[in-house]
mmJSON file of the N, C-alpha and C atoms, coordinates in Angstrom:
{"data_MODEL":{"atom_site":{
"group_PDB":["ATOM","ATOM","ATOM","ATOM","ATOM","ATOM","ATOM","ATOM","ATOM","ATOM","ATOM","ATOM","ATOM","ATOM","ATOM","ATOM","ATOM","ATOM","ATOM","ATOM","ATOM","ATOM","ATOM","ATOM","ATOM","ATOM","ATOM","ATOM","ATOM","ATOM","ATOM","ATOM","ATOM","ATOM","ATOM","ATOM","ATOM","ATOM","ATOM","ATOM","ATOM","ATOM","ATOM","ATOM","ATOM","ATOM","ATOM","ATOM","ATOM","ATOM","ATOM","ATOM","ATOM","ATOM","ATOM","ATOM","ATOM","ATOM","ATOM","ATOM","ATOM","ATOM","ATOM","ATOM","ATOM","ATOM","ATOM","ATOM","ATOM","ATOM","ATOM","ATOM","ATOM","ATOM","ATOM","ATOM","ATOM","ATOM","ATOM","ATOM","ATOM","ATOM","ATOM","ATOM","ATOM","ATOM","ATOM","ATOM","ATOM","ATOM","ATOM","ATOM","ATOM","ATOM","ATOM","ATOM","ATOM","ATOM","ATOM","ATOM","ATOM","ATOM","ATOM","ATOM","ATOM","ATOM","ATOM","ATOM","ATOM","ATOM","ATOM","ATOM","ATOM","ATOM","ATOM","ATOM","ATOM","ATOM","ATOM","ATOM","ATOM","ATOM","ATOM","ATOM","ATOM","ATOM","ATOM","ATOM","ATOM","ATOM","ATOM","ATOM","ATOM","ATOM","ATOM","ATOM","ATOM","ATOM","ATOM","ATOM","ATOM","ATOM","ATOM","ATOM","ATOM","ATOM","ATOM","ATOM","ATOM","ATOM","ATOM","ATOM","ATOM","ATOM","ATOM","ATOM","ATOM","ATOM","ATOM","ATOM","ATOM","ATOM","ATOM","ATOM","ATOM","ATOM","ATOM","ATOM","ATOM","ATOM","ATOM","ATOM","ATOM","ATOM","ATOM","ATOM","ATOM","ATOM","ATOM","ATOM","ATOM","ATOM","ATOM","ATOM","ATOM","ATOM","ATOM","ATOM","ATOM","ATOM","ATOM","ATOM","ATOM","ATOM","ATOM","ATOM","ATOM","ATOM","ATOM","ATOM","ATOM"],
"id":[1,2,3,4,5,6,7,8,9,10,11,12,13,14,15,16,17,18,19,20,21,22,23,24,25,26,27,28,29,30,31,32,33,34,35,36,37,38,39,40,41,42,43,44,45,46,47,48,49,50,51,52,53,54,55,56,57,58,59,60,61,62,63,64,65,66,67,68,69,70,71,72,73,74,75,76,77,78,79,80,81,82,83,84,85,86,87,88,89,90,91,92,93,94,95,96,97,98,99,100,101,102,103,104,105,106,107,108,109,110,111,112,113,114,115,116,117,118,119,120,121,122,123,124,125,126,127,128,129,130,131,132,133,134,135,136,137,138,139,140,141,142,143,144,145,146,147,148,149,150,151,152,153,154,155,156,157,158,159,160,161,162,163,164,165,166,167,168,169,170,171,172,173,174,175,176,177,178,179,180,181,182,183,184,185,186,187,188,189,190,191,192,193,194,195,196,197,198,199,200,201],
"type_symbol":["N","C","C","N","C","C","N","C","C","N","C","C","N","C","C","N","C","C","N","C","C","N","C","C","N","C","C","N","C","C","N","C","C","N","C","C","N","C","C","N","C","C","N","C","C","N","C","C","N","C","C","N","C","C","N","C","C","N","C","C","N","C","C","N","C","C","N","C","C","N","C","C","N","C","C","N","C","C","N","C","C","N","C","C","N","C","C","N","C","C","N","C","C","N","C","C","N","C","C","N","C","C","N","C","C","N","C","C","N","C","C","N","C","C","N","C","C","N","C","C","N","C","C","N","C","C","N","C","C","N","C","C","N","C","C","N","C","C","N","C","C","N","C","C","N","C","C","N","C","C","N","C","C","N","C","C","N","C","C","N","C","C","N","C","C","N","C","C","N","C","C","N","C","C","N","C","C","N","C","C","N","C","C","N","C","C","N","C","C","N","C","C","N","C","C","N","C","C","N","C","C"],
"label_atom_id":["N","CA","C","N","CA","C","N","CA","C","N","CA","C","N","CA","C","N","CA","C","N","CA","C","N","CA","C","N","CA","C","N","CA","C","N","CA","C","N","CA","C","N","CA","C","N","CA","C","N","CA","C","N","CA","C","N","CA","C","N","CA","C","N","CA","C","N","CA","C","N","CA","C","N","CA","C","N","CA","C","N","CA","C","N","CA","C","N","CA","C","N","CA","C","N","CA","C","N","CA","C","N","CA","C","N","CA","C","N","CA","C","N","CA","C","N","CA","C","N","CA","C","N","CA","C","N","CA","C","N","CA","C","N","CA","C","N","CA","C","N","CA","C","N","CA","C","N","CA","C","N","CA","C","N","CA","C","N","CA","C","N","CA","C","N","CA","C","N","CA","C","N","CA","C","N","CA","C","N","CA","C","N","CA","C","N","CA","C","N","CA","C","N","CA","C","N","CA","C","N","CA","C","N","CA","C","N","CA","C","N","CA","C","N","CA","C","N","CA","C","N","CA","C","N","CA","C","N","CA","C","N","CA","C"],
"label_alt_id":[null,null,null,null,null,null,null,null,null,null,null,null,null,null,null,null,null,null,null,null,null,null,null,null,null,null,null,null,null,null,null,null,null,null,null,null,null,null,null,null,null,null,null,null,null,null,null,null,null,null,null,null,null,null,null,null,null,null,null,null,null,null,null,null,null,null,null,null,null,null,null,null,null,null,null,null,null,null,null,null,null,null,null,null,null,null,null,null,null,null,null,null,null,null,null,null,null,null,null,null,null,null,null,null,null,null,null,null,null,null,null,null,null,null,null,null,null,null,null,null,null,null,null,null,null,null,null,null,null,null,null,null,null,null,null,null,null,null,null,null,null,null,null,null,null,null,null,null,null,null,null,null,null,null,null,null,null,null,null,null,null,null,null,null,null,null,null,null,null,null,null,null,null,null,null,null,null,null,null,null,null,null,null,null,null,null,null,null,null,null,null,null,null,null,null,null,null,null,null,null,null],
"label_comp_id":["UNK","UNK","UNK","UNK","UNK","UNK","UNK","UNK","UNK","UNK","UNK","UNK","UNK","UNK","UNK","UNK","UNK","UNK","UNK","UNK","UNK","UNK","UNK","UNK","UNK","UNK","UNK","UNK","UNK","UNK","UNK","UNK","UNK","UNK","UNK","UNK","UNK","UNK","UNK","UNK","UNK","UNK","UNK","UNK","UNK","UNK","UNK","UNK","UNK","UNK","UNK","UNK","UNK","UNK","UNK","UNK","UNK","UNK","UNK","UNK","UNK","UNK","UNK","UNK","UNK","UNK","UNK","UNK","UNK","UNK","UNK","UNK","UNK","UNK","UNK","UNK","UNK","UNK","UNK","UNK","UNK","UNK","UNK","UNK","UNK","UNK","UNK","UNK","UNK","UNK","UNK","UNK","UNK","UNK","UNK","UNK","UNK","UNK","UNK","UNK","UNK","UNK","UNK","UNK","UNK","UNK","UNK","UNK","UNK","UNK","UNK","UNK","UNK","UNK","UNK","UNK","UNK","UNK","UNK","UNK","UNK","UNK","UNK","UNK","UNK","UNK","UNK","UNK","UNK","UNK","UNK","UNK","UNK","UNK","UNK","UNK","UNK","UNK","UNK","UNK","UNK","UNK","UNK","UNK","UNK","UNK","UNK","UNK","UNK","UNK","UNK","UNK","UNK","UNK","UNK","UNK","UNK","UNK","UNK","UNK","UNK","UNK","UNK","UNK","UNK","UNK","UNK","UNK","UNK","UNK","UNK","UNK","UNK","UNK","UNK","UNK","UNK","UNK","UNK","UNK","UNK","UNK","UNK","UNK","UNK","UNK","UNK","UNK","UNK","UNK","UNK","UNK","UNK","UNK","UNK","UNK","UNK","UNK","UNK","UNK","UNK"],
"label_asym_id":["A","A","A","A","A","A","A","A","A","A","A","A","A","A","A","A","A","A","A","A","A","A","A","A","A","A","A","A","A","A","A","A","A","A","A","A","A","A","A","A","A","A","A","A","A","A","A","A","A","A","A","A","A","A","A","A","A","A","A","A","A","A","A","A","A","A","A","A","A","A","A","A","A","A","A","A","A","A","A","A","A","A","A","A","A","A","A","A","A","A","A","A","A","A","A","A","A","A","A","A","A","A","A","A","A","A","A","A","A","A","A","A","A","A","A","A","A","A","A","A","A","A","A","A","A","A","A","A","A","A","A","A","A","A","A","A","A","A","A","A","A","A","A","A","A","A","A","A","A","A","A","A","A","A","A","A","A","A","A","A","A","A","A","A","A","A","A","A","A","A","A","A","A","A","A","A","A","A","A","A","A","A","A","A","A","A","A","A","A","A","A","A","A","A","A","A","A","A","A","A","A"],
"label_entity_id":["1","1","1","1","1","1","1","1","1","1","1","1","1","1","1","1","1","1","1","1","1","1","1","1","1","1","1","1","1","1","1","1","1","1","1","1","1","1","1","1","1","1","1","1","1","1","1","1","1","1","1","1","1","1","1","1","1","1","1","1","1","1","1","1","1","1","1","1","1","1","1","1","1","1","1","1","1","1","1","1","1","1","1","1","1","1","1","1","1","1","1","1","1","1","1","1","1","1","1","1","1","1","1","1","1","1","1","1","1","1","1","1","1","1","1","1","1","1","1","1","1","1","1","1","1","1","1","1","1","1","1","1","1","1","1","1","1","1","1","1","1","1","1","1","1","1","1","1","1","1","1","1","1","1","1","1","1","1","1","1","1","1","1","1","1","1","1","1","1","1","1","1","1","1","1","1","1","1","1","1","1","1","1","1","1","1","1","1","1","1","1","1","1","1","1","1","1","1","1","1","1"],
"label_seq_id":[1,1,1,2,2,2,3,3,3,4,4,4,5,5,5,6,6,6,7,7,7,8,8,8,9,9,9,10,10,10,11,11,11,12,12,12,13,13,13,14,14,14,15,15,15,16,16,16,17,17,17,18,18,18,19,19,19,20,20,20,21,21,21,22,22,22,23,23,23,24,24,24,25,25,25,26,26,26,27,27,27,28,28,28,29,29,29,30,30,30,31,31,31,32,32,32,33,33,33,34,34,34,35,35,35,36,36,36,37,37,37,38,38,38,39,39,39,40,40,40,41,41,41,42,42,42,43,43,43,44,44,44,45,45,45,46,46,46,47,47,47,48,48,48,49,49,49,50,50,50,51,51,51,52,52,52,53,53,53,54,54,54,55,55,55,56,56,56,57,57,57,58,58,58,59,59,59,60,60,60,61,61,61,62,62,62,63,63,63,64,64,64,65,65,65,66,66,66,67,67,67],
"pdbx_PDB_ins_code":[null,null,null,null,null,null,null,null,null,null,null,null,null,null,null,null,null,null,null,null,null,null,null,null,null,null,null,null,null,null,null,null,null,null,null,null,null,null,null,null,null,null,null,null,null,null,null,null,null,null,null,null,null,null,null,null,null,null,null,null,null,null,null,null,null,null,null,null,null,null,null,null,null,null,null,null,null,null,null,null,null,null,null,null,null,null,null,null,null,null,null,null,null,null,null,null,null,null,null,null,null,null,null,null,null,null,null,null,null,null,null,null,null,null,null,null,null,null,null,null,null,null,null,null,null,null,null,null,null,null,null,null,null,null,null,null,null,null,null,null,null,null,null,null,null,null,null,null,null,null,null,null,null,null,null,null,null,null,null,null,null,null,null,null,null,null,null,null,null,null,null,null,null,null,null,null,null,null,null,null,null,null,null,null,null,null,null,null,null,null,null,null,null,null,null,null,null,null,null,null,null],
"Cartn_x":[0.846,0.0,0.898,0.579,1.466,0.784,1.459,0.148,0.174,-1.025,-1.519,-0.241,-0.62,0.557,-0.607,-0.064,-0.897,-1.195,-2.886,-3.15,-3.609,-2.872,-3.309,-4.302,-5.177,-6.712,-6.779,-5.87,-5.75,-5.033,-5.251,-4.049,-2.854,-2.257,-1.155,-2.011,-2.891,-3.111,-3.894,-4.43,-4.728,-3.666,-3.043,-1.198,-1.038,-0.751,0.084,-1.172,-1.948,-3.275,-2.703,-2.745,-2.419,-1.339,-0.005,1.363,1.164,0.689,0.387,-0.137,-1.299,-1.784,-0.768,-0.432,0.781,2.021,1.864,3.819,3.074,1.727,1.111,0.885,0.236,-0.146,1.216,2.593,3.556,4.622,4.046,4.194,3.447,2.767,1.456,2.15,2.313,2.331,4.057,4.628,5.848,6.093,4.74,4.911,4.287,3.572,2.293,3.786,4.432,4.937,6.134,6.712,7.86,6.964,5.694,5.27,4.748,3.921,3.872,5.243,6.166,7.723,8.351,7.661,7.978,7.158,5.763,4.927,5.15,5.818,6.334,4.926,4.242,2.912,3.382,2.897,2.995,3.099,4.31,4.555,3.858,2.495,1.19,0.432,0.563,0.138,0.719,2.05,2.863,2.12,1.846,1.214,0.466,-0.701,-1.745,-1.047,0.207,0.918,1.106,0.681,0.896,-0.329,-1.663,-2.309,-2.465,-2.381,-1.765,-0.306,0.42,1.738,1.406,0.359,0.234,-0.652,-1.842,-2.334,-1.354,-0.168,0.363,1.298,1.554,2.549,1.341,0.353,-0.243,-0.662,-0.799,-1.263,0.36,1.291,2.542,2.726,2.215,2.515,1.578,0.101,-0.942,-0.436,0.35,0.738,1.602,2.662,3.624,3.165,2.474,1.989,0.456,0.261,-1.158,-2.127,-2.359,-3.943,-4.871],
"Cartn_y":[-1.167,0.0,1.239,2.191,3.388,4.936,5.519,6.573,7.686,8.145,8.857,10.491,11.147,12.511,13.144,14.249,15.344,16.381,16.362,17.673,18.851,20.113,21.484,21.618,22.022,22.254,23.897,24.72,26.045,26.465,27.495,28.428,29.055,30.069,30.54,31.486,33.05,33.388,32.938,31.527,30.802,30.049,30.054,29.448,30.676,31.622,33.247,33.526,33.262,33.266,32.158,31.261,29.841,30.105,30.588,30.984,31.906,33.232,34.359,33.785,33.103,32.808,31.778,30.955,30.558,30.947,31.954,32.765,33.658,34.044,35.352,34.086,32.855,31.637,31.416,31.012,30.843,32.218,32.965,34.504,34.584,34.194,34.182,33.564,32.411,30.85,31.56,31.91,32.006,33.605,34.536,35.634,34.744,34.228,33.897,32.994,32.062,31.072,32.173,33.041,33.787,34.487,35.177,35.868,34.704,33.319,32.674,32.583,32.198,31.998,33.23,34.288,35.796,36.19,35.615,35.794,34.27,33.409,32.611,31.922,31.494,30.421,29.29,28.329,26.988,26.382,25.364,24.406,23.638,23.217,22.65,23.718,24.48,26.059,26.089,25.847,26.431,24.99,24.087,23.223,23.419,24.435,25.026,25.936,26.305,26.416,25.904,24.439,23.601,23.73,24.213,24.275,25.393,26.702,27.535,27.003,26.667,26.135,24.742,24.021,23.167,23.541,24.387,25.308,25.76,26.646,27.388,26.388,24.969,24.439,23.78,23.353,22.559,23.779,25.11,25.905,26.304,26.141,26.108,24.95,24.169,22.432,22.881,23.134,22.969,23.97,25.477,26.397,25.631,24.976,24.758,23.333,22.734,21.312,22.145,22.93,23.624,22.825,22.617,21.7,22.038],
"Cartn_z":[0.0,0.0,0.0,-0.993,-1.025,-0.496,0.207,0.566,-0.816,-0.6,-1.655,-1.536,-2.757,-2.033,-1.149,-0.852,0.11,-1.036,-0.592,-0.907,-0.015,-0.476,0.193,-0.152,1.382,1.498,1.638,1.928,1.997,1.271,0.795,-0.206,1.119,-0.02,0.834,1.686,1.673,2.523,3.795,3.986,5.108,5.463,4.885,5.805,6.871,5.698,6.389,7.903,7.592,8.794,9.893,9.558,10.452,10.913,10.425,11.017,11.499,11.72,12.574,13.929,13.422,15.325,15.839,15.351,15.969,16.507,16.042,16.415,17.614,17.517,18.891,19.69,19.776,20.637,21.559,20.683,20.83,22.039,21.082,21.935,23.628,23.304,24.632,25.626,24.891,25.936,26.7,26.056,26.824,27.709,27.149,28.157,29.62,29.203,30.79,31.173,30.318,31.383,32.423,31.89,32.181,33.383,32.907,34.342,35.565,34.922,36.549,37.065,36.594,37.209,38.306,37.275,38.449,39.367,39.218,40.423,41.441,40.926,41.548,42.257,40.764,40.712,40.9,41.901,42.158,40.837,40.753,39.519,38.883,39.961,38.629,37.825,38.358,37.456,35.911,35.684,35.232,33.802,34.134,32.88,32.154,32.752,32.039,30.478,30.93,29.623,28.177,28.772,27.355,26.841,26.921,25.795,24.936,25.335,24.268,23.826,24.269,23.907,22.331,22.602,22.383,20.738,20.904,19.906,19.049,19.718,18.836,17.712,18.15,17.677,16.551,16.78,15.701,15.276,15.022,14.088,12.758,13.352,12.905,11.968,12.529,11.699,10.69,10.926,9.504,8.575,9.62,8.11,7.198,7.913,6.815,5.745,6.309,5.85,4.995,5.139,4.018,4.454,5.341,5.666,6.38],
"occupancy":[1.0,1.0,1.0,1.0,1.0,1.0,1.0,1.0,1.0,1.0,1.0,1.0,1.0,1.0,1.0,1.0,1.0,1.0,1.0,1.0,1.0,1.0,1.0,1.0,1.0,1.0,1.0,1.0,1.0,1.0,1.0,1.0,1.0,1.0,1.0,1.0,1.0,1.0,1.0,1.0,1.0,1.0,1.0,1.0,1.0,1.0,1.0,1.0,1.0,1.0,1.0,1.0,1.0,1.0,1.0,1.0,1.0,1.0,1.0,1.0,1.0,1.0,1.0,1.0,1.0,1.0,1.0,1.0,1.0,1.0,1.0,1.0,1.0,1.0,1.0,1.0,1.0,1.0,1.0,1.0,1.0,1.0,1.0,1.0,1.0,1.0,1.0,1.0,1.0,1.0,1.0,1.0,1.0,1.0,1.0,1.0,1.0,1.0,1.0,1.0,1.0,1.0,1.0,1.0,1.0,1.0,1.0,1.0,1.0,1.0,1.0,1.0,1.0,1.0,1.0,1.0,1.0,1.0,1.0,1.0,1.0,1.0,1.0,1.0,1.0,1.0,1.0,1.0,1.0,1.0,1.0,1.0,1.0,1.0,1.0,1.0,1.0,1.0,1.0,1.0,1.0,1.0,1.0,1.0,1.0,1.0,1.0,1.0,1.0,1.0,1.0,1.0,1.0,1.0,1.0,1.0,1.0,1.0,1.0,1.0,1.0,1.0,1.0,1.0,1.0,1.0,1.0,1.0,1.0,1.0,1.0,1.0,1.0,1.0,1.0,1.0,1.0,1.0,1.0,1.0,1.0,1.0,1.0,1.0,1.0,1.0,1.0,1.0,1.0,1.0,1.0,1.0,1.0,1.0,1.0,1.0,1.0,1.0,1.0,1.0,1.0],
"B_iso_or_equiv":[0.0,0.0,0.0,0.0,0.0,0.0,0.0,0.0,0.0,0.0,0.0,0.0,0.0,0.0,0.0,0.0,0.0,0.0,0.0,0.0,0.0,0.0,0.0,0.0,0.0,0.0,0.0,0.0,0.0,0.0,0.0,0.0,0.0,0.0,0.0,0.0,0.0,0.0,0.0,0.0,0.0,0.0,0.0,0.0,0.0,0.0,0.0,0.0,0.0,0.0,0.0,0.0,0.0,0.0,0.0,0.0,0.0,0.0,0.0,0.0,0.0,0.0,0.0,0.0,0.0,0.0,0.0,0.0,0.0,0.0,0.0,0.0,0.0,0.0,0.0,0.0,0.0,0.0,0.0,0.0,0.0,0.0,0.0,0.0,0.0,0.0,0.0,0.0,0.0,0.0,0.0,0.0,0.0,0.0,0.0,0.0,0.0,0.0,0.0,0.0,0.0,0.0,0.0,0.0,0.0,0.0,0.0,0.0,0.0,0.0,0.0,0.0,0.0,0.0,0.0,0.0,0.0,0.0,0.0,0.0,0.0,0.0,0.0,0.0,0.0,0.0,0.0,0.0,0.0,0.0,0.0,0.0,0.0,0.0,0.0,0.0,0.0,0.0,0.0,0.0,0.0,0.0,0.0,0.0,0.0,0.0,0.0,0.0,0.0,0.0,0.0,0.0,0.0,0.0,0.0,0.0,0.0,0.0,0.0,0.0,0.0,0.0,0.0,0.0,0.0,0.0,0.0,0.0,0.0,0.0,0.0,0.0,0.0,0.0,0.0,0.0,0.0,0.0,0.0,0.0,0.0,0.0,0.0,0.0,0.0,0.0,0.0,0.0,0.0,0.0,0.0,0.0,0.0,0.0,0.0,0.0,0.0,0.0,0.0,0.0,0.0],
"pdbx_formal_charge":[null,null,null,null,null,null,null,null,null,null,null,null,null,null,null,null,null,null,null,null,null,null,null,null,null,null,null,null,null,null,null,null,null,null,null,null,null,null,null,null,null,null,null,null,null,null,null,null,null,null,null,null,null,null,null,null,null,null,null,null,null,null,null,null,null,null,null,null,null,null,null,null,null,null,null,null,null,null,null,null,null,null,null,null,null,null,null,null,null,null,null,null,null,null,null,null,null,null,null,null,null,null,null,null,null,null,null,null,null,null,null,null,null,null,null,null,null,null,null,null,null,null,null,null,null,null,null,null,null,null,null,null,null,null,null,null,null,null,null,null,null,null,null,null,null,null,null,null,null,null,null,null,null,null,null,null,null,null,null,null,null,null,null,null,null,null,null,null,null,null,null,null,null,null,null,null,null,null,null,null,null,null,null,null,null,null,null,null,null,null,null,null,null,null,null,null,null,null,null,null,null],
"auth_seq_id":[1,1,1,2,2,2,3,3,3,4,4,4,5,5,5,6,6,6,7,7,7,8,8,8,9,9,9,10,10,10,11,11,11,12,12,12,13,13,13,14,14,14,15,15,15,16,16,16,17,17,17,18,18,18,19,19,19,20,20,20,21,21,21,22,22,22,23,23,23,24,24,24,25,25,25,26,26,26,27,27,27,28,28,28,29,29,29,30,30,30,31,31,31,32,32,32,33,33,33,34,34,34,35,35,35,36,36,36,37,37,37,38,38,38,39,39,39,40,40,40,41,41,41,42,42,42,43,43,43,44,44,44,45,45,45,46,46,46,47,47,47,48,48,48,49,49,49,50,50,50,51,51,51,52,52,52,53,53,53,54,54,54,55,55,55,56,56,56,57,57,57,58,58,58,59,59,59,60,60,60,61,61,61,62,62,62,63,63,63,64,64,64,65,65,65,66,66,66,67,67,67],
"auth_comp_id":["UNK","UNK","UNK","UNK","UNK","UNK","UNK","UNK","UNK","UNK","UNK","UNK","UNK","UNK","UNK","UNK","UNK","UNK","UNK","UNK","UNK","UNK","UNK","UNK","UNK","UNK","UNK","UNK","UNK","UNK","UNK","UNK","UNK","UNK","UNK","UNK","UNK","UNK","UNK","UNK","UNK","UNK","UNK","UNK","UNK","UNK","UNK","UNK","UNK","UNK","UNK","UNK","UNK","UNK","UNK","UNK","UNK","UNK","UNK","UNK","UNK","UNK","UNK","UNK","UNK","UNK","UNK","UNK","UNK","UNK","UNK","UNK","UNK","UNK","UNK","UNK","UNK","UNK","UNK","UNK","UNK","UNK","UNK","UNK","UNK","UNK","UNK","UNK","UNK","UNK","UNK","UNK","UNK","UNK","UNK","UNK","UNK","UNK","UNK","UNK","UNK","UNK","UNK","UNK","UNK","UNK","UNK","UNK","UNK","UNK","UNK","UNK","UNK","UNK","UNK","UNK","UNK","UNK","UNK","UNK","UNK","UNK","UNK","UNK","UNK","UNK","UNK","UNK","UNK","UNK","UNK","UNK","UNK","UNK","UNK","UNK","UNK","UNK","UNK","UNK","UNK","UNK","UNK","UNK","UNK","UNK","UNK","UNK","UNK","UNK","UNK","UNK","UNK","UNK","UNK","UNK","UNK","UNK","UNK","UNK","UNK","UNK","UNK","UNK","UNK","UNK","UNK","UNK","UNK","UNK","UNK","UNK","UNK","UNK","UNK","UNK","UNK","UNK","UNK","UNK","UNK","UNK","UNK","UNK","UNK","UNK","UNK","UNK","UNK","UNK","UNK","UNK","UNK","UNK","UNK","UNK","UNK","UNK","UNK","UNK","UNK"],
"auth_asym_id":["A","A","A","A","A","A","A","A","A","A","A","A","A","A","A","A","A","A","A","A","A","A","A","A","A","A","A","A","A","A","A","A","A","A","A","A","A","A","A","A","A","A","A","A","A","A","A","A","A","A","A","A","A","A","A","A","A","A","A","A","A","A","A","A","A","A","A","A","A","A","A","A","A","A","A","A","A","A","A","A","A","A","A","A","A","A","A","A","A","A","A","A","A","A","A","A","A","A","A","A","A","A","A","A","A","A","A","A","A","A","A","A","A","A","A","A","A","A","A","A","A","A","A","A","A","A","A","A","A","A","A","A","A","A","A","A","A","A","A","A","A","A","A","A","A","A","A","A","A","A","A","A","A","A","A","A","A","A","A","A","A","A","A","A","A","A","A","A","A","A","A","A","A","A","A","A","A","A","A","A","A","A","A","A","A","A","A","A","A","A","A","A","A","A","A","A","A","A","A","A","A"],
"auth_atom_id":["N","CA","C","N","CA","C","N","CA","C","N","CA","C","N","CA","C","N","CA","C","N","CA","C","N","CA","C","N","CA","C","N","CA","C","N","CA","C","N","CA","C","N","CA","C","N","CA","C","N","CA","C","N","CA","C","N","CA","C","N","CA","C","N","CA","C","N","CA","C","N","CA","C","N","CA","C","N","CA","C","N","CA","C","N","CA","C","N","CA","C","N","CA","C","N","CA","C","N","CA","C","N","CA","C","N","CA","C","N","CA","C","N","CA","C","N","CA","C","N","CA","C","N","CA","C","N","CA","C","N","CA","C","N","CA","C","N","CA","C","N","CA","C","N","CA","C","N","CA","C","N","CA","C","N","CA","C","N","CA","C","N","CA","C","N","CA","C","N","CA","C","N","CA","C","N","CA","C","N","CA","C","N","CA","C","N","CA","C","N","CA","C","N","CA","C","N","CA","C","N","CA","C","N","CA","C","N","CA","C","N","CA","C","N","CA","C","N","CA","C","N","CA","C","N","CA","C","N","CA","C","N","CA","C"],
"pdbx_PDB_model_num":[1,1,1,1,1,1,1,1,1,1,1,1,1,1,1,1,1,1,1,1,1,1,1,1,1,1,1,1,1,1,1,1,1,1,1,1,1,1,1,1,1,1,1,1,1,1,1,1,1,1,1,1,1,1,1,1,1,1,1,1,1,1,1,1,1,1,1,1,1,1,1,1,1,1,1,1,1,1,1,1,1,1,1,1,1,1,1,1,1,1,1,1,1,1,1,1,1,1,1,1,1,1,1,1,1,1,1,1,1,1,1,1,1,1,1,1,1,1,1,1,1,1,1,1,1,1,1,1,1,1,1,1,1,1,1,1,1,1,1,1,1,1,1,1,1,1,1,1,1,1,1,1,1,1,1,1,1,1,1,1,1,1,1,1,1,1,1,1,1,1,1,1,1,1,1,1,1,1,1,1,1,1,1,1,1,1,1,1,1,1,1,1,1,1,1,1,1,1,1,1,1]
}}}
């Protein structure tokens, strides 16, 4: 069985869309993590990070992969 190729479901300006919220998500996730660290938020706090963290990285993956 061979996989099929990939096709892009978005053009380029819904990439350039998809990579923007990712780089501000990405942006986000690491101002909040830098300020719980300085307000010196308890360390299970500091996990709630990974889902903007986690957003910003699969919005990064679909820009460059066009899907």
């Amino acid at each position: 069985m061979t996989a099929s190729p990939r096709v892009a479901n978005i053009g380029e300006r819904g990439a350039r869309r998809r990579r923007r919220a990712g780089i501000l998500l990405a942006v986000l996730a690491a101002a909040a993590l830098i300020a719980l660290i300085v307000v010196g938020a308890p360390p299970w706090s500091r996990l709630l990070i990974g889902i903007p963290a986690g957003l910003a990285s699969a919005e990064l993956i679909q820009a460059k992969e066009k899907t």
